[in-house]
N, C-alpha and C positions, 0 to 999 in steps of 0.2 A: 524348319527346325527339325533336324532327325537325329536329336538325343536322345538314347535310351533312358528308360527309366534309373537305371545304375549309375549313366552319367551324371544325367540331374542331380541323383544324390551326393555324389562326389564334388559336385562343383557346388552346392550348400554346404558341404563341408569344411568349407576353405571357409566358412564366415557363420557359420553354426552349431554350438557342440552340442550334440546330443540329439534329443527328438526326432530319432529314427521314424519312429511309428507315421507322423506327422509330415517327416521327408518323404516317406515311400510315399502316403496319400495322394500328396500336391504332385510329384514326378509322375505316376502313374494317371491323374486328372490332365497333365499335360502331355504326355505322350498320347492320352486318346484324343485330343485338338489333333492332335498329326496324323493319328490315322484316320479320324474322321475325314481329314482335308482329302486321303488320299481315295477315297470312295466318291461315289458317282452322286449325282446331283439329288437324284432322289432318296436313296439314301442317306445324303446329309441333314436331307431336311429330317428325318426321322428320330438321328443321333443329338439329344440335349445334353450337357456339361452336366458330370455328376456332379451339384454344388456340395463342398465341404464346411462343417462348425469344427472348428478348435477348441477344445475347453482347456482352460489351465492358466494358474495365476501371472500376474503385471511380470513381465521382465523375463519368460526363458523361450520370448524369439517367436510368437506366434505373428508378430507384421514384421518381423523381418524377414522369414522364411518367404511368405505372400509375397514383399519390396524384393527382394533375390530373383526370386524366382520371374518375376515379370521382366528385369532386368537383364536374364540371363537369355529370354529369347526377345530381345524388345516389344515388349506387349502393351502397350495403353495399359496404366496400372494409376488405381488412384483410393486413399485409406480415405473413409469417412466413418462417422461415429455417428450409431443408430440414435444417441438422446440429444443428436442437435436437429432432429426431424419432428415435425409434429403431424397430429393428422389434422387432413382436410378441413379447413373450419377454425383453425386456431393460426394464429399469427407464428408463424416463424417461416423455417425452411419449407418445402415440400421436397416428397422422396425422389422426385421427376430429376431431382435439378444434378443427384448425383448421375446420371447416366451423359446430364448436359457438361459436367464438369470431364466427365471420363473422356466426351468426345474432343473438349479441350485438350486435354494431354495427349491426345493421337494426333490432333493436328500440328503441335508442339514440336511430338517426333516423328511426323513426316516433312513436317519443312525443315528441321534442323538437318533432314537427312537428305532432303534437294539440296539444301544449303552446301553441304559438302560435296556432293556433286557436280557442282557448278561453280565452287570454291576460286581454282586453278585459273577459268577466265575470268571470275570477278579479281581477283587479285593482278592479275597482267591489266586489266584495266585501270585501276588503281594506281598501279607503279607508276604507268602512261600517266596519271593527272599529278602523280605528287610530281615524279620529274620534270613537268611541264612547269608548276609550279617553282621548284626548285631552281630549275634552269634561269628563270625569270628574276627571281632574288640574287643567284650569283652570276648574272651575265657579264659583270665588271671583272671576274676572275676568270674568264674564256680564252680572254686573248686572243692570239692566233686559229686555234682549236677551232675546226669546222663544227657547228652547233650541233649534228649527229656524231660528232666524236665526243664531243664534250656531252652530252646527253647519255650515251654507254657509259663514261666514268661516271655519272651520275650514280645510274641507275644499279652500278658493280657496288657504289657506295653506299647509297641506300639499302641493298641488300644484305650488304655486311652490319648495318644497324649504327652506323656513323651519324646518320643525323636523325635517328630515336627519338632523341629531347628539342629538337628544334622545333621553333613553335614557327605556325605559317596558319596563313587565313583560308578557309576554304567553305565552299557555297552547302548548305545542306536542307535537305526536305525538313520542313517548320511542320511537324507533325502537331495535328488538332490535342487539346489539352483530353486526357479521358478526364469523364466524371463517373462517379460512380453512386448510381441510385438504389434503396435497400427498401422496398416496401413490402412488408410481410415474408422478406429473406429473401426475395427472386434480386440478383445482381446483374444489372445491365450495365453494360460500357457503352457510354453518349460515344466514344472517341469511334471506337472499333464501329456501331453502325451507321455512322454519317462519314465516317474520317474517306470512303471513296467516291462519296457524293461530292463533299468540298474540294474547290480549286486547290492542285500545291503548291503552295506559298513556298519561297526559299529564300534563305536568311544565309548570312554571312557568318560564320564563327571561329575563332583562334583558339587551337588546339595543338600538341606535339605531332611529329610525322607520325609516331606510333598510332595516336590516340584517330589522327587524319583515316591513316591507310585502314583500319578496321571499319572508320565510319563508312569510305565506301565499297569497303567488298561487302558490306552488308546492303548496302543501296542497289548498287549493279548486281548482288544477288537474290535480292527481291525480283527486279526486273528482267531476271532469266527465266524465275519460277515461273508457274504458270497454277495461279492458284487453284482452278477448278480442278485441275488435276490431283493437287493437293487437299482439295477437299473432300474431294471421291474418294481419294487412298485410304483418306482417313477414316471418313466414314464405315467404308469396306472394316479396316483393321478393328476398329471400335467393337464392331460387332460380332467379327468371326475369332478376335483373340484379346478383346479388355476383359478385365480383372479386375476385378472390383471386392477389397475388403472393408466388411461392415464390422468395424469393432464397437467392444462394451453391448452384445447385440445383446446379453440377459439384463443390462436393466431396461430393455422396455419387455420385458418378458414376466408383465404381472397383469392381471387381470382387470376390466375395465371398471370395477366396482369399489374400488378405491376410493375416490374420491379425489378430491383438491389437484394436487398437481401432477400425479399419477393417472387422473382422469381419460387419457389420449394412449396409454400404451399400446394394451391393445390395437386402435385405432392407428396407431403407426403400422403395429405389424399386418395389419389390412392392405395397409397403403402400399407397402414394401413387395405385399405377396403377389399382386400382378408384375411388379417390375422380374421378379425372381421368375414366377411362371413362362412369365415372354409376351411384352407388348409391345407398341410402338410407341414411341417420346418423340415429339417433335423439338428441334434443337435448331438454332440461327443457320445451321449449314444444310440443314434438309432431317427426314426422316430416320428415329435409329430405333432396329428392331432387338430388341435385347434378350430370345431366345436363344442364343450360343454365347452369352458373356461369360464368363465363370465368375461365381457370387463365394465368396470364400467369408465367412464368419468367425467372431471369435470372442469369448467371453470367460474372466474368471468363475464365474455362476458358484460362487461361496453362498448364495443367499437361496437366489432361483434356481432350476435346474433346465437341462435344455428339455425334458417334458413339459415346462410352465408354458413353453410357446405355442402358440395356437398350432392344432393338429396339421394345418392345410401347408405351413409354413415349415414346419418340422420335417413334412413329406419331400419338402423341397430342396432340403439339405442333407439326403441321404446317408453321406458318409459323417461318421462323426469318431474327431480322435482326440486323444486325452493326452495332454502334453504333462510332463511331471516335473516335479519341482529340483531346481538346479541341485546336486551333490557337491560334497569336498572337491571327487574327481573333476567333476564339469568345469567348479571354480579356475582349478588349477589348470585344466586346458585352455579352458576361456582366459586367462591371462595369459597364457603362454602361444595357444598354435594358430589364432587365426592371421587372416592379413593384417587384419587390423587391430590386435591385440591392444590391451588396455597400457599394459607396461612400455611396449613402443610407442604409442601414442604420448604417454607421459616423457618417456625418454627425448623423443622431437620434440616436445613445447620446451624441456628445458636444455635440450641441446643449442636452443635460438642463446639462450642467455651463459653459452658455456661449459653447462655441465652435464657430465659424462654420466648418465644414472645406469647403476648396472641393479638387477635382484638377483640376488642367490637363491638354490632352489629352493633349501632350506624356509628363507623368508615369504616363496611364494606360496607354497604349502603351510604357513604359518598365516597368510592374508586368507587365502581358500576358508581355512578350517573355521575363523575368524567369522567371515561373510554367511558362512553355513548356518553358523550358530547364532548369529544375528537374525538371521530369518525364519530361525526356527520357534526360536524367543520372542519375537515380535512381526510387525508384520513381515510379509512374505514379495519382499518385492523383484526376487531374481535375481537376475548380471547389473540390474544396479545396486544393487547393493557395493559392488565392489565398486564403483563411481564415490561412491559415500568412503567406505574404508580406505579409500587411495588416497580420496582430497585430505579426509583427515591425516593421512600418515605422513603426506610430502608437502602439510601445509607450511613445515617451519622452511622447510627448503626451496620450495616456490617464495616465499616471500622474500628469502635472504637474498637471493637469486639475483640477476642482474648489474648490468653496470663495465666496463671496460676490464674483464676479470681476462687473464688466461684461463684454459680450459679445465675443471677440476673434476677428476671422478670419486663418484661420489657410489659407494656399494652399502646397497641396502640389503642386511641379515637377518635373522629371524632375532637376535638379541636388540637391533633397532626398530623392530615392528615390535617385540614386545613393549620396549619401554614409549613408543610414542601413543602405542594403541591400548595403554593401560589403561586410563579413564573410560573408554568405552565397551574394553570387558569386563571390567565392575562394574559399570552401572548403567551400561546403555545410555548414555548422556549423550544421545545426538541432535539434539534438538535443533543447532545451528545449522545440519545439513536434512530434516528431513522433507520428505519429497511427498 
């Protein structure tokens, strides 16, 4: 990965508006993974990830900035929520299990990325058994045709997607059932640790060519892999580039003298502060040492403050930035410039049924100003808010929606958002949609 930090923030831009501050942090956290890499062995051992806390309310992007960005250089990336961990001694999760779960998702995307690499001859293999199949079904329709001539037509036709829906019978791996066992939160899969002990069983099943040719380029590309190799990769990746965000980190951020069900908070951030430090976790695939992860945290902290956290832990999260609450402007970007903007999004779901939705500017900046003031006035929940003021504004027209219609456009003004969004600017009446 030799993205600058200016890159980084550019290409969060495409799916984030605003929280600069926040952009530059995580870009310049990840540019130093890459010069770290590019320094000599003992040095690396030296250099630990500056972990960063997010502070700032539900909804202006603090895990989607963390999802983006792990994304943007394929990183093992996985969100967990610091109050579904307990400490040592009470019955739930332990903290251990996020580093197991992280090493999960590496191994995820390191086979999915054998997977395509080996893609090209598990599918020329494949071809070779549907058409061998196929050949076998239509050998009454050969005729004259040398059966390597007629086997080319086949396979010219198959590839054009000619017989897609044809159902045909084909042999497949009777994979062990998983169970799945939860005692005191640790999740084992019966399937995943015995399922290469057990004999494989194969069973016969009727499925379309489409549905056939996918089951075995995943079969013949299992057995291209070579999974020690994939195990190692992973491991490797888990530790010198997973990312790991701990959201909701201020409510366990109170003190252990509480009482009742508060009793463990502290006690978790006990538990948390060796993994953050850098230990080792033992995990089904081997060893993972968690000094070079990056720990990125995040919490509205309306109540606690990131001083409530134990001193040792605070230490460990160095950089700390303050994300601030979405404006009119942001609104009106945020509907307008990302990839994936809210009004596109709506204009495709009702494009399936027909209609043409267009907003005029006027009406967007009339939604914005809307959303601002919702959340100024009550709570404070972000870029969902405009999930909320959307549904309500295009609910009469999503419903009417549907059915063998020609295509109708349909333009939404700032005089249509007023009158559908009237009930809601007198009196906050959202109760149907609150979240």
């Amino acid at each position: 990965m030799s993205l600058s930090p200016r890159q980084i923030v550019n290409e969060l831009d495409k799916y984030i508006i605003g929280q600069d501050k926040a952009k530059r942090a995580v870009a310049i956290a990840l540019r130093n993974r890459y010069r770290r890499s590019r320094l000599s062995e003992a040095d690396r051992e030296e250099i630990t990830p500056k972990n960063i806390i997010m502070k700032g309310p539900t909804g202006v992007g603090k895990t989607e900035i963390a999802r983006r960005l792990a994304k943007l250089v394929k990183a093992p990336f996985i969100k967990v929520e610091a109050t579904k961990y307990t400490e040592v001694g009470y019955v739930g999760r332990d903290v251990e299990s996020m580093i197991r779960d992280l090493v999960e998702c590496s191994i995820r995307l390191v086979r999915e990325e054998k997977m395509k690499e080996v893609a090209v001859k598990a599918e020329g293999v494949a071809e070779k058994k549907i058409v061998g199949i196929l050949s076998e079904l239509k050998k009454g329709e050969r005729g004259e045709l040398a059966k390597e001539v007629f086997d080319a037509k086949l396979l010219d036709e198959l590839r054009e997607g000619k017989y897609n829906d044809t159902q045909i019978e084909i042999e497949v791996v009777d994979a062990p059932k998983s169970m799945e066992i939860v005692p005191g939160g640790a999740e084992i899969n019966i399937g995943s640790i015995f399922g290469d002990m057990l004999p494989k069983k194969k069973k016969r099943r009727k499925m379309t060519v489409r549905q056939a040719m996918q089951q075995i380029i995943n079969e013949e590309s299992e057995k291209l892999i070579d999974d020690d190799s994939v195990q190692t990769e992973a491991l490797a990746r888990a530790e010198e580039q997973g990312i790991i965000f701990i959201d909701e980190i201020d409510k366990i951020a109170g003190k252990a003298n509480q009482g009742g069900a508060d009793v463990s908070r502290e006690g978790v951030q006990r538990d948390i502060l060796p993994i953050v430090e850098g230990c080792t976790v033992m995990t089904k695939y081997g060893a993972v040492k968690t000094d070079f992860i990056l720990f990125i945290a995040a919490g509205a902290f309306h109540i606690s403050k990131v001083e409530d956290l134990i001193p040792e832990l605070q230490g460990r999260f160095p950089i700390n930035v303050e994300l601030e609450s979405l404006t009119k402007e942001d609104f009106v970007k945020i509907l307008t410039q990302p990839k994936n903007a809210i009004t596109t999004q709506y204009g495709k779901l009702l494009g399936v049924d027909n209609i043409d939705l267009k907003f005029t500017d006027d009406a967007i900046e009339e939604i914005a100003a809307i959303s601002e003031d919702m959340n100024a006035t009550s709570e404070d929940i972000g870029a969902r808010r405009l999930h909320t003021v959307m549904e309500y504004l295009l609910e009469d027209i999503s419903f009417n929606a549907g059915g063998d219609y020609p295509t109708i456009e349909v333009t939404i003004d700032k005089k249509y958002v007023d009158e559908h969004l009237e009930k809601i600017i007198k009196n906050r009446d959202l109760k149907k949609y609150v979240l």
